[in-house]
N, C-alpha and C positions, 0 to 999 in steps of 0.2 A: 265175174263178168257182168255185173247186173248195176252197180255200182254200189255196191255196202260198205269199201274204204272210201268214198266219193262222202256220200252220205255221214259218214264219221269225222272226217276233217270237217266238215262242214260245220260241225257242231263243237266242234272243241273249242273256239272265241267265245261261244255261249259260256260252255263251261266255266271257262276260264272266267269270263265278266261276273259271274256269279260265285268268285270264291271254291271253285272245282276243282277237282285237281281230275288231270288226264291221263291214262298209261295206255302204252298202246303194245298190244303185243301180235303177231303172225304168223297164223296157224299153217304149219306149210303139213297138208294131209297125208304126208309120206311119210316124212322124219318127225312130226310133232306129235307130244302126248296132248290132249285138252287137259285134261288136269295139271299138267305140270308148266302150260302158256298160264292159266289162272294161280295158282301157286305162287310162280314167280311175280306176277304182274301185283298181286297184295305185298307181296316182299320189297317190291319198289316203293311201297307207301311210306314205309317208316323212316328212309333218308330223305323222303320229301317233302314229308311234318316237318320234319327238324330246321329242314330249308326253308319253307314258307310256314310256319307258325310264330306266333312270338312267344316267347319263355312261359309266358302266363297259359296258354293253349297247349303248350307240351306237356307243362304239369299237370293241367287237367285231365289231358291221356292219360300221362303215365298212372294219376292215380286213379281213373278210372280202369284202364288196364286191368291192375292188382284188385279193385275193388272187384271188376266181374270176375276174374276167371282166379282172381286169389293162387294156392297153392299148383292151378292148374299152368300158369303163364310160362312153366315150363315148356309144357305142352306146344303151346301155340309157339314158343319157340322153336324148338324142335322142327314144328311144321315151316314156318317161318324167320330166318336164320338175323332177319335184320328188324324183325319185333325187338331183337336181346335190347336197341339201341332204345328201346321206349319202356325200360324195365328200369326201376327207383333203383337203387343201393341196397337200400332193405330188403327187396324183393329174392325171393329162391332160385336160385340158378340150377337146381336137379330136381328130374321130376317127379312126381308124387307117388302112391302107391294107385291112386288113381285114374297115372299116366295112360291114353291110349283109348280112356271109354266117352271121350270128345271125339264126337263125328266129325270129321273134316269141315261138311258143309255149316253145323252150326259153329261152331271155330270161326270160320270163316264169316259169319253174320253176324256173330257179335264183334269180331276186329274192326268190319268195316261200320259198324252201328257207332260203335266209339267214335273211331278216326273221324267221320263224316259229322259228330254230333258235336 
């Protein structure tokens, strides 16, 4: 009631004019996890590279993808079911013995470190 989606549209042409990409997700405080509005809303990221980048800019995800998180990119799958779409051919499609000892949140700050870089 204060306006913080007022405030948010407000800003998404900014975004947008500067090469941003914008998802929007809503927290309804009864039936929503937070975790799982943020989850999904990174998982909307990787079919919307694919839309708005050009060939040159996917590949450089995807191989930076594999360069950070290497054997781990299973992982970030797992967390994220539409990363798989930003995963090379060569890259491991199961996950490591490693699996599980990536925190969520740093997972999540290097996906977006890439994607945004």
């Amino acid at each position: 009631g204060c306006g913080k989606t007022s405030l948010v549209i407000s800003v998404i042409p900014h975004v947008v004019k500067a090469g941003g990409y914008f998802i929007g997700q809503k927290l309804d405080q009864f039936s929503s996890s937070p975790i799982a509005l943020v989850l999904n809303a990174f998982d909307m990221l990787p079919p919307l590279v694919l839309e708005k980048c050009n060939q040159h800019e996917v590949e450089s995800i995807k191989r930076d993808l594999g360069c950070i998180f290497g054997d781990q990119l299973a992982s970030l799958v797992r967390l994220l079911p539409n990363a798989a779409l930003l995963r090379t051919s060569t890259q491991s499609s199961t996950p490591s013995q490693l699996d599980g000892k990536l925190r969520i949140d740093y997972t999540l700050q290097l996906f977006a470190r890439i994607i945004s870089s």
